[in-house]
DOSERO-358667 format. One record per residue: z, y, x of N, C-alpha, C, O, CB in turn. Coordinates in steps of 0.1 Angstrom, whole numbers, plus 5000, padded with zeros to 4 digits. Glycine has a CB too. Layout:
% DOSERO-358667
ZYXZYXZYXZYXZYX
...
//
This chain:
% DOSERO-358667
500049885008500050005000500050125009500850145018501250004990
498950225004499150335012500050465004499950514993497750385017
501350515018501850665008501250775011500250785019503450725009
501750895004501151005008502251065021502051155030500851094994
503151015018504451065031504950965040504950845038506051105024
505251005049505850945059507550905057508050795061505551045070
508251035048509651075048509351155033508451225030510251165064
510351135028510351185012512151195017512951115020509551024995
512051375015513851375017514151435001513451504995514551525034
515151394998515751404984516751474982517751414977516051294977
516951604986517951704985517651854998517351845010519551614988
517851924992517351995005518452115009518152235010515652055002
519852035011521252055018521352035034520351965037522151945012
521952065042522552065057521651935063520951945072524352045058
521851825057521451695061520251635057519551555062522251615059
520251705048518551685042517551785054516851715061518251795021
517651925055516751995061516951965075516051995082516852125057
518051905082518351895099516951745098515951755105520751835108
517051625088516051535088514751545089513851505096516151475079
515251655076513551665078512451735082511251705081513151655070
513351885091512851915100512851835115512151875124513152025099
513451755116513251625130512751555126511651555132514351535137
512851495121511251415114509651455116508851375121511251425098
509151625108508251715115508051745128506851765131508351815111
508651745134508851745145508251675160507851715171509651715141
508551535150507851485158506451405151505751305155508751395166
506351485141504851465137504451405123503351395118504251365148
505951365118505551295108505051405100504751515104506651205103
504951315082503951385072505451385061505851295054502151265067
505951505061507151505051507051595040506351695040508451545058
508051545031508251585020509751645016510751595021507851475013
509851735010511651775006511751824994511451944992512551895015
512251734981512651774973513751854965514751794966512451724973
513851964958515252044958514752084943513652114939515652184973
516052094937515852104921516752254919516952304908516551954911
517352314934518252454931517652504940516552484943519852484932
518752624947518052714958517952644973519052604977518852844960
517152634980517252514993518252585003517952685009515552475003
519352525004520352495015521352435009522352485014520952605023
521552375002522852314995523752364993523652484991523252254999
525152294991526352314988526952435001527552544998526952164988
526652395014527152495019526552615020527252715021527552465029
525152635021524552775023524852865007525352985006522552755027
524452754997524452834982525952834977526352934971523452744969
526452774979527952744968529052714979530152664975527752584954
529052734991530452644996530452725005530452845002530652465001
530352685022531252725032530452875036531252945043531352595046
529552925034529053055035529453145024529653255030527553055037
529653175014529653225008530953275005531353385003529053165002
531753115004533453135006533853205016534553305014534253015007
533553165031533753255042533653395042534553455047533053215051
532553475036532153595033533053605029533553715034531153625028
533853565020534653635010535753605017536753675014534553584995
535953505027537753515034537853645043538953695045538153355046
536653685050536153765055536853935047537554025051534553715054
536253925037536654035025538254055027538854155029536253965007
538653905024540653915019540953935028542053995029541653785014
540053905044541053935054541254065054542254115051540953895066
540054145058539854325058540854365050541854435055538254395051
540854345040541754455027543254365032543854455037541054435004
543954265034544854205040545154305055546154375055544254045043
544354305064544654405074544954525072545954575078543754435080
543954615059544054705058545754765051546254875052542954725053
546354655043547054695038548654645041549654645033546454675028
548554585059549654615061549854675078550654625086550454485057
548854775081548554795090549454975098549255045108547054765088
550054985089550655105088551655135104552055235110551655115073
551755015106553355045115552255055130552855095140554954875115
550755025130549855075142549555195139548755235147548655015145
549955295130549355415129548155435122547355515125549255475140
547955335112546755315106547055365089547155275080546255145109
547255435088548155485075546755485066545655505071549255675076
547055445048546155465040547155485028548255455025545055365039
545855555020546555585004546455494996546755514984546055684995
545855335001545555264989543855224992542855294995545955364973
544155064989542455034990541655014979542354954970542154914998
540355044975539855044966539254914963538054934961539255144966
539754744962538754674960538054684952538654704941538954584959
536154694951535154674939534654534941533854504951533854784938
535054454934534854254937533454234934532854134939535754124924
532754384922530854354921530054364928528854324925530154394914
530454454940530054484954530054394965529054394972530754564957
531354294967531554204973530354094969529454054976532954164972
530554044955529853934945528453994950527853904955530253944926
527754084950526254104949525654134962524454144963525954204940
526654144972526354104986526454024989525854014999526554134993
527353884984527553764986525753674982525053584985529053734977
525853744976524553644966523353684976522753604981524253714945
523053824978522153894985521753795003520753765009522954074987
523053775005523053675018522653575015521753545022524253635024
522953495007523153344999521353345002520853275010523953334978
520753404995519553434993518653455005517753375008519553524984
518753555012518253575026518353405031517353335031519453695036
519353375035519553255042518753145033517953085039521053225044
518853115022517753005016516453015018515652915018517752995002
515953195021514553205023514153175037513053135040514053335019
515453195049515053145061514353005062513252975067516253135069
515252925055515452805055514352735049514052615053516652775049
513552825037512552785034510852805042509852735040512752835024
511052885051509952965054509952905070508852925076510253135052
511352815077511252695086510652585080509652525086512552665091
510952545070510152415063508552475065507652425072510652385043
508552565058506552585062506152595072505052525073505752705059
506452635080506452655095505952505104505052465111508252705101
507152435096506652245102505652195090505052085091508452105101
505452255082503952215075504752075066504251965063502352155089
506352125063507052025055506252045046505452135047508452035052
506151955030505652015017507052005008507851905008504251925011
507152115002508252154993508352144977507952244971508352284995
508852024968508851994958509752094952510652104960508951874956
510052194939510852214932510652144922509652134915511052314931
512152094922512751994910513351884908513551864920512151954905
513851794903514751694899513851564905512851534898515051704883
514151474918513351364922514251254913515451254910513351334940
513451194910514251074902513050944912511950954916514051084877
514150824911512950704915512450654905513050634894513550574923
511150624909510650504900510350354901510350254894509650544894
509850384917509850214924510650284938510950394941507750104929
510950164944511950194957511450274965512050334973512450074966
509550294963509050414969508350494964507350544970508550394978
508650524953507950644946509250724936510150664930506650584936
508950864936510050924929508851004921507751024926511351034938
509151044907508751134904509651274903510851284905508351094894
508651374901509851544900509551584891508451614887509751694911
511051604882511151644867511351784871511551804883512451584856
511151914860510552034859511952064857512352014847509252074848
512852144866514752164859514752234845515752254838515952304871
513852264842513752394826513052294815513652234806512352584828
511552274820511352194809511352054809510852004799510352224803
511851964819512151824823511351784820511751694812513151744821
510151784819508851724817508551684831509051754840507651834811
507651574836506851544847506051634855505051684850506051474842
506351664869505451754877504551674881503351664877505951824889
505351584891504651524904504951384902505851334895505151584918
504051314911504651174914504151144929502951134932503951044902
505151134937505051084952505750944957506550874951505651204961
505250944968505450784976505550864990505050974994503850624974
506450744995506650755009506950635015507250535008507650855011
506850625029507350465033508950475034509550375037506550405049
509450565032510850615039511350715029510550805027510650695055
512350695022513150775018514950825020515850735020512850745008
515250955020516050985026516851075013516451175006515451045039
518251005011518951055001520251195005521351185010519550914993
519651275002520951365006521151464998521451575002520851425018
521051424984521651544974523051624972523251714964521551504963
523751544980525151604979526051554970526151444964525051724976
527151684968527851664957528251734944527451824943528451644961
528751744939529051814928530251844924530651734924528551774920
531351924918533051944915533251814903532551744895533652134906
534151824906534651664896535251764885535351894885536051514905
535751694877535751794861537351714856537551594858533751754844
538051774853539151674847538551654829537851734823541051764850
539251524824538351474813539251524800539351444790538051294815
539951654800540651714791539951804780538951864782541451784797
540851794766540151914758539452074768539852114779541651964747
538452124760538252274769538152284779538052394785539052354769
538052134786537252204797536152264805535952314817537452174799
535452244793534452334797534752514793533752584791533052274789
535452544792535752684794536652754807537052864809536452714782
536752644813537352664834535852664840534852594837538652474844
536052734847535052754860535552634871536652574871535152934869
534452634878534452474891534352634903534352764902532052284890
534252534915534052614924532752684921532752814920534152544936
531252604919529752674925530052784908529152834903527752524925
530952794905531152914891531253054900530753164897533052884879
531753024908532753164914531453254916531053324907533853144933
530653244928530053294931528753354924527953434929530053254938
528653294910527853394901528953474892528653494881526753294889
530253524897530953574888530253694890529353704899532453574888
530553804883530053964882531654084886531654194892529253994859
532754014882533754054890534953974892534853854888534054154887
535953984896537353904905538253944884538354044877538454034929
538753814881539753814872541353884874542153874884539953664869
541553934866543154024869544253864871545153874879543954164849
544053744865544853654867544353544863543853544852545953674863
544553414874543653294878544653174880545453154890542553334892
544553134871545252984871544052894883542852874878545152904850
544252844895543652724900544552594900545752564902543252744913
543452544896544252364896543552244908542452194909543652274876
544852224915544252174926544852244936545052364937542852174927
545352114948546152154959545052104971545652134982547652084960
544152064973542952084985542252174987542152264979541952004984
541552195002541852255006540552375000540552495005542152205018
539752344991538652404978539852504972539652624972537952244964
540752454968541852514960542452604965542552724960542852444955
543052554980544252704985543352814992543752924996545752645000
541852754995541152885000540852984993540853104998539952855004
540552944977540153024966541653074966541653204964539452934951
542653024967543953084960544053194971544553304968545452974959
543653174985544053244994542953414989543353534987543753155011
541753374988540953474986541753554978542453634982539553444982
541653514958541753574949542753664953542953774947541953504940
543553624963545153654959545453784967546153874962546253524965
544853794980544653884993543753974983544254084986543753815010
543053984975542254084967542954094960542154184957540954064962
543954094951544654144943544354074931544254154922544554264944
544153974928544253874920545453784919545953714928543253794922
546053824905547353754904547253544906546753484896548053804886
547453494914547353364915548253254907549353264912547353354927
548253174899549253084898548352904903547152864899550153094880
549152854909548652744918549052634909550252634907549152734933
548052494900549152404893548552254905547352234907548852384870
549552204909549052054918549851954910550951974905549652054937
549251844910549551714912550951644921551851564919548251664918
550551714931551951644941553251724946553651824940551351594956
553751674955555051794961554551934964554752044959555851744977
553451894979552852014987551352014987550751914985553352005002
550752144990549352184994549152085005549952025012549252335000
547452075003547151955015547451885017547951865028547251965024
547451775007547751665010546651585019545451605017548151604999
547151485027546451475039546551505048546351425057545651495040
546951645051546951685067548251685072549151645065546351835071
548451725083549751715092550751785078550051855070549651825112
551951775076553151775070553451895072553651955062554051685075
553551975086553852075094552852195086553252285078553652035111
551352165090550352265084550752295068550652415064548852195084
551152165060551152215047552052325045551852425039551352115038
553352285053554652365053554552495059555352575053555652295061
553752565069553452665073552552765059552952875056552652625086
551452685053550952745041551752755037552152865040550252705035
552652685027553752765021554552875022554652975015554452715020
555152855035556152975040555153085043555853185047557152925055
553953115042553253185043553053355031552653365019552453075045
553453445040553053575033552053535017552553535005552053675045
550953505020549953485011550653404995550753454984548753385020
551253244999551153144991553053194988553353124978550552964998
554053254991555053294987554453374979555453424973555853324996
553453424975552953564965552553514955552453584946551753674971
551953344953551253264943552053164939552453074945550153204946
552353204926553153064920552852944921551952904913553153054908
553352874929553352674924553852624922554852584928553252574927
553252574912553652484900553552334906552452274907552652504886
554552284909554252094915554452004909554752014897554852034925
554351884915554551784903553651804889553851714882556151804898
553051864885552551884868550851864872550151874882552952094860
550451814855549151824855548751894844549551924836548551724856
547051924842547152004831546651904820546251794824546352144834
546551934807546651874792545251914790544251834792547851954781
545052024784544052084774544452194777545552234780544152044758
543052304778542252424778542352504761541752444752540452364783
542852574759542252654746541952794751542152834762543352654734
541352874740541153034741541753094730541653054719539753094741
542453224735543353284731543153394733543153424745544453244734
542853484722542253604723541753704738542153794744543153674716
540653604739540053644749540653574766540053574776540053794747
541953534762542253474781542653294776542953274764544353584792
542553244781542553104783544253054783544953114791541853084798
544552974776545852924775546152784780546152714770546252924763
546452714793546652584792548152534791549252584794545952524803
547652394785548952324784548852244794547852194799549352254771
550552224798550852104805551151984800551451964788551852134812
551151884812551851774806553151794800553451734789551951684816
553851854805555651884804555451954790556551974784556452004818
554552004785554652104770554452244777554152344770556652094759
554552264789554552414790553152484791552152434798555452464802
553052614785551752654784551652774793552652844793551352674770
550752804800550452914807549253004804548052964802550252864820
549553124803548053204796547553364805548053484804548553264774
546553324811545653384823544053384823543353284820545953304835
543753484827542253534822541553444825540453444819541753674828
541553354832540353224835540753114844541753174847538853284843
540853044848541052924851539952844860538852794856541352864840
540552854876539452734885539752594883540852554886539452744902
538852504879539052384882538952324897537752304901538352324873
539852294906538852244922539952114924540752124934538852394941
539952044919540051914916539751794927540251684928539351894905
538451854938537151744947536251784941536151864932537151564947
535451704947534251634947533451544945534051444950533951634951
532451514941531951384940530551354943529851454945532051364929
530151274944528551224947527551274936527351194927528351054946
527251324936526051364926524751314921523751374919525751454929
524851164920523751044925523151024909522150964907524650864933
524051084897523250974886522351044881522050994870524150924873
521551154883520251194880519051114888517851114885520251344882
519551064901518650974909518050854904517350784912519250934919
518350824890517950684882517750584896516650554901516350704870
519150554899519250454914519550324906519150224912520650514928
520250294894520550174887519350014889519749904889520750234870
518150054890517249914891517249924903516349874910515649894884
517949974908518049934924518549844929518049744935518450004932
520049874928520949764923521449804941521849714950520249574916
521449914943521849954961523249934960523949964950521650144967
523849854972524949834973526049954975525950034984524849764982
526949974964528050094964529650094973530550024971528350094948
529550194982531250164985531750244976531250354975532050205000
532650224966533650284953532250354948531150304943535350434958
532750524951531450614941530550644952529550694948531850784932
530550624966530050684974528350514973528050434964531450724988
527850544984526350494991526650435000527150485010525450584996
526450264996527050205011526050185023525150105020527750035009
525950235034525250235042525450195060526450235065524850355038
524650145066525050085077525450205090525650315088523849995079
525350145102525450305111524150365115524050455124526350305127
522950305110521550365108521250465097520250535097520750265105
522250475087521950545071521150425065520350455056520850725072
521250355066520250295059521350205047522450155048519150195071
520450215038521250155025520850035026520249995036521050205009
521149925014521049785010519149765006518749655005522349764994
518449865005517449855005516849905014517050025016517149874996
515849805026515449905037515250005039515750065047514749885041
514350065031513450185031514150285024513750395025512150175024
515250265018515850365015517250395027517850315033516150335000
517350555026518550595035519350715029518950755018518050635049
520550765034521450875029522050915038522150855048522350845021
522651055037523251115044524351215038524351245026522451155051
525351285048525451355035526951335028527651225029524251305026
527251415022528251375009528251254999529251244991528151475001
527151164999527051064989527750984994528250894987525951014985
527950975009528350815017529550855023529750985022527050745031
530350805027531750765027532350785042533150725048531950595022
531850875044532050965058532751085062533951045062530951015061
532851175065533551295068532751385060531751425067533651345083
532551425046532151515037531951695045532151785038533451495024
531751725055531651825061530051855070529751785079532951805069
529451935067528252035071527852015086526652005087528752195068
528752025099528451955107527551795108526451765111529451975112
528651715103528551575100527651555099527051485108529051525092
526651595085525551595076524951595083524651485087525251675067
524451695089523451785101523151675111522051635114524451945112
524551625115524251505127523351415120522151385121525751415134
524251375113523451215104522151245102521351165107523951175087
521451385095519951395096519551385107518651305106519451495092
519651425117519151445134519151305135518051265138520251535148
519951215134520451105141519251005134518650915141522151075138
519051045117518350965114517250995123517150955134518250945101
516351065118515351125120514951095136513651075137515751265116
515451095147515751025160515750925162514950875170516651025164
516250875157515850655154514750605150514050525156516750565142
514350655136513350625129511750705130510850695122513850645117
511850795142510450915139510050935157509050985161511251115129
511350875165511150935176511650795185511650805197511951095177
511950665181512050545185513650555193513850445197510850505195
514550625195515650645202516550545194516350485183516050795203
517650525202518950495192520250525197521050495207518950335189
520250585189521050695184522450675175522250625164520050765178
523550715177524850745165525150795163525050895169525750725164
526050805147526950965148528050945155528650845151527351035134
528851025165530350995166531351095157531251215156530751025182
532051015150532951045139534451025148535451005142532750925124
534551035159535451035166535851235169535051325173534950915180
537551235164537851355170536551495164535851555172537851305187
536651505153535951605143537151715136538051695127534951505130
536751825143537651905137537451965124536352025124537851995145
538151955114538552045105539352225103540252285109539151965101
538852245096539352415090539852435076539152365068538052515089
540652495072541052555061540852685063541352745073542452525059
539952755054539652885056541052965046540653045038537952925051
542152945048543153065039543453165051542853165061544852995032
544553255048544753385057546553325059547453345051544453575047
546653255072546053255080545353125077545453075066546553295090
544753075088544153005082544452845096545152855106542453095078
543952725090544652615094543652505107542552495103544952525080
543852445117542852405116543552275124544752275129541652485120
542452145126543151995129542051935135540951925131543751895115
542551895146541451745152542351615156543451625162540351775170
541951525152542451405153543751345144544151395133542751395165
544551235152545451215141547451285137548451305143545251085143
547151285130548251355122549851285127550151185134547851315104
550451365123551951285131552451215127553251165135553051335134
552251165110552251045102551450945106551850825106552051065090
550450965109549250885106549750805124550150685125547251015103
549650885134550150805147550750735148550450625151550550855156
552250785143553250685137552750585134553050495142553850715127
551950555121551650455113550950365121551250245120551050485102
549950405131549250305140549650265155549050195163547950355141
550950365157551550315175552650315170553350255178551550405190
553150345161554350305158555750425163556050465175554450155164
556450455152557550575157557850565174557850665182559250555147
558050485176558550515194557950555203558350625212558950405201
556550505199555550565210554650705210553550725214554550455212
555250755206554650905203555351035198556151055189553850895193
554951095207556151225214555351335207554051335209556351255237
555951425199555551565193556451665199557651675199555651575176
555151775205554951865211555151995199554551955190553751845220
555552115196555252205190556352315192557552295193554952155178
555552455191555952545188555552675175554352695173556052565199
556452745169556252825159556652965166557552965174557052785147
556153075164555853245168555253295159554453245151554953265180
555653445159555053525156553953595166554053615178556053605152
552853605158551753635171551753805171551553885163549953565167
552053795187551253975186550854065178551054185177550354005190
550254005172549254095160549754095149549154155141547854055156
550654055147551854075138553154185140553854235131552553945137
553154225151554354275158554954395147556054405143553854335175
553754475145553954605136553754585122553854695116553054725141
553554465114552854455104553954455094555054475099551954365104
553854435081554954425075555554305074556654245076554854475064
554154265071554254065065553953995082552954025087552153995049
554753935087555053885097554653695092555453605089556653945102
553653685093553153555093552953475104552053525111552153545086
553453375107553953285121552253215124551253195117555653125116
552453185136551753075138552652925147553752915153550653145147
551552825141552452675145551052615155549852615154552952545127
551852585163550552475173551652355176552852355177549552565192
550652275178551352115176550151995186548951985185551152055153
551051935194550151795198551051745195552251775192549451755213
550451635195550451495189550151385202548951335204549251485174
551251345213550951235224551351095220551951055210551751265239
550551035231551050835228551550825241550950865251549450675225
552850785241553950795254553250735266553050775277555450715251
553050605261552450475268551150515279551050465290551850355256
550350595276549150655279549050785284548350825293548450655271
549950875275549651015275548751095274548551205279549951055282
547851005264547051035254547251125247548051095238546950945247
546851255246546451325233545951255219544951195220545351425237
546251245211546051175200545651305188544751295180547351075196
546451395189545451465177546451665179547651675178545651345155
545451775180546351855179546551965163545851915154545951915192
546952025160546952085148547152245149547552285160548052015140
546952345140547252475147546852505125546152475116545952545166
548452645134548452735121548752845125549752885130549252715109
547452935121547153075124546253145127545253085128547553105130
546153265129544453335133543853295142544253235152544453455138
542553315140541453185144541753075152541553055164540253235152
542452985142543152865147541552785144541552675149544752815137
540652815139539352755138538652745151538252655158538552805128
538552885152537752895165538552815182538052755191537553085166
539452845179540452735191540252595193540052535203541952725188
540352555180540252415180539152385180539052265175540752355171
537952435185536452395184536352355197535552265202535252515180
537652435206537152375221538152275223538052195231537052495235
539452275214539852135218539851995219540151895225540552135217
539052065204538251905199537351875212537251755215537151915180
536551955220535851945231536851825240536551725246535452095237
538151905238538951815253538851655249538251575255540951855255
539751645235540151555227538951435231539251325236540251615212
537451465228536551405232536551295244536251185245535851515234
537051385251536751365267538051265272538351235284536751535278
538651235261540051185264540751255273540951225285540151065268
541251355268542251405276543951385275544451335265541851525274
544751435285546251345285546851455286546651535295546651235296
547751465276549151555279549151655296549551765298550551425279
548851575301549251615320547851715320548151835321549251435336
546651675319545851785315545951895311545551995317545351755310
546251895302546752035290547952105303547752215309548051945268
548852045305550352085312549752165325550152275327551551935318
548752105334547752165343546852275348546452315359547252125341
546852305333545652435327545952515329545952545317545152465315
546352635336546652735339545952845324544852855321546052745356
546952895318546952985308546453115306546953215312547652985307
545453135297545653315296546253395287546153415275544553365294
546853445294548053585288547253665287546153665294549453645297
547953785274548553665261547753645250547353745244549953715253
547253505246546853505235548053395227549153355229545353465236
546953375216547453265212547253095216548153005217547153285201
545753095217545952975222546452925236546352805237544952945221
547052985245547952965257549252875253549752805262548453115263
549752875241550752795240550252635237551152555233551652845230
549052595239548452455234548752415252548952295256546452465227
548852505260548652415272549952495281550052475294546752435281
550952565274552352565282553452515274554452575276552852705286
553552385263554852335258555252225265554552115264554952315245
556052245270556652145276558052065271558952125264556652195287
558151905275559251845267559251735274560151645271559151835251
//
């Protein structure tokens, strides 16, 4: 059978476009289908957009406790439709980059809904009038549509906004119920809240972040910001109603809360069942795409990347997995992803960040005795004059036996950008005595990662 493609990519997100521009690349004949604006979750709805806007909370955050440097003001004027319509203005710029590289490689560009119809042909439904466009084949197909907010299955809820809601708002709500303690949730709580949005936070469990180091969650709390937002723990929510004009929810417990709108950020999920993937019969891990360390699914020719498969749900990751495929299959190499020692971020004010494993999690696999925690808490410089004196925490995590670094953690200003180079060390296996070695620069913040000693 002859196709018309070489590579038929089916989402045209982080891991979709790194594919299938390496794929072009080296010559193939590709295809990319996209049924929204092309860059996905993170360029349209997630880590750009939100950033812009942590960006926003921080400025007016600076601005408004910056007095004791001689920086005196009468008061800041947030306008949130100003923020919102430059947010979008970017959003947009950047999808057209992204589009106008695809032409460039002589990709061809489907708008619309790919559905399969044999293991190598999809057709593209029209998103408005879902009628039939196109029908294409490829020898190779590449699944990377992403994901989508998971919805809780209560009365009214369709009258809460999800996350990809925010960023078509027209302005910021006087008061915002979010539901959800990950890290989708405390970023939004951090934004709203630094802008002058009354926050109330409702979670499921004890603390924020569940998952990460114990220490990090506990720093967010004690934190300027989330001491300013109510949380509510332990509780879930019931049912959604409207009440003259603001939103009323009930709790499990009977108690009702009533605030101008309501985020749902609950997770995420796979976004696979418009793919009419069922006569496939592709092998599933839980909701995710079970796939080998090629991407390749239970059917040869089919592959994924991406948020569908059961990996590190994060924008770097993605990116690799496309390259990686696209490298194996287009350019004869072989090639992996390493999922070893990948740092994470929490974008709140301040904000969080982690590589490797956690001080529970070490425990649990060397066992309490063999692993020695390093840490200190400060106020950073740049706090000195401010009102709100928010700490920073940095933390390793060693294996006695080795003196192994096993994983470090950090809370505070650009605790992101720091940990980008330690995840570099971490890599390289680096040992406690390393770090102790490193001769420091005074003064920042990151100098205390390589002078605690114990």
């Amino acid at each position: 059978m002859e196709f018309e493609f070489d590579l038929i990519v089916v989402g045209a997100g982080s891991g979709g476009l790194a594919a299938a521009k390496r794929a072009a690349s080296y010559g193939a004949k590709v295809a990319i289908i996209e049924a929204n604006q092309i860059g996905g979750t993170c360029v349209i709805r997630g880590c750009v957009p939100k950033k812009l806007m942590v960006y926003a909370a921080k400025s007016k955050k600076n601005m408004d406790s910056s007095e004791g440097y001689g920086l005196k003001n009468e008061g800041i004027n947030f306008e949130s439709n100003i923020l919102l319509k430059n947010v979008r203005e970017e959003v947009s710029r950047l999808s057209n980059l992204h589009r106008n590289s695809l032409k460039k490689l002589n990709i061809t560009i489907f708008e619309g809904l790919g559905r399969f119809i044999t293991q190598n042909e999809l057709e593209i439904i029209c998103s408005n009038t879902k009628k039939i466009k196109n029908k294409i084949s490829s020898k190779k197909i590449l699944i990377s549509v992403g994901g989508k907010p998971k919805k809780l299955n209560i009365p009214g809820i369709d009258l809460a906004w999800t996350s990809d809601d925010i960023f078509e708002l027209e302005k910021f709500p006087k008061s915002l119920l979010i539901v959800g303690g990950g890290y989708i949730a405390c970023e939004f709580a951090s934004i709203f809240r630094n802008l002058g949005t009354e926050v109330t936070q409702l979670i499921r469990g004890k603390h924020l972040l569940n998952g990460f180091d114990e220490d990090l969650s506990l720093c967010l709390e004690e934190s300027p910001t989330f001491t300013d937002i109510k949380i509510i723990s332990n509780a879930q929510l019931k049912s959604i109603d409207r009440v003259n004009g603001n939103l009323e929810s009930t709790l499990e417990s009977g108690d009702k809360l009533l605030t101008n709108n309501i985020l749902i950020a609950t997770g995420r999920e796979p976004n696979l069942l418009p793919l009419n993937l069922d006569f496939l019969n592709l092998k599933m891990d839980g909701q995710y795409l079970d796939v080998d360390e090629l991407n390749q699914t239970s059917n040869a020719n089919i592959f994924a990347v991406g948020d569908i498969i059961n990996k590190p749900n994060l924008t770097p990751v993605a990116i690799e997995q496309g390259r990686v495929f696209s490298d194996n299959f287009f350019n004869d190499q072989k090639r992996k992803v390493n999922y070893e020692y990948i740092p994470k971020a929490v974008f709140t004010i301040p904000e969080i960040s982690t590589v490797g494993l956690s001080e529970k999690r070490a425990k649990e696999i060397y066992s309490e005795k063999n692993i020695k925690i390093f840490k200190c808490k400060f106020t950073p410089m740049s706090n000195t004059f401010k009102k709100n004196k928010s700490k920073c925490m940095l933390k390793i995590v060693v294996h006695k036996l080795t003196d192994k670094v096993l994983g470090c953690h950090m809370f505070g200003e650009t605790s992101s950008e720091i940990i980008q180079m330690v995840s570099v060390s971490l890599n390289a296996g680096i040992t406690k005595k390393d770090f102790d070695i490193t001769m420091a620069l005074h003064p920042t913040i990151s100098e205390e990662f390589v002078t605690m000693y114990g």
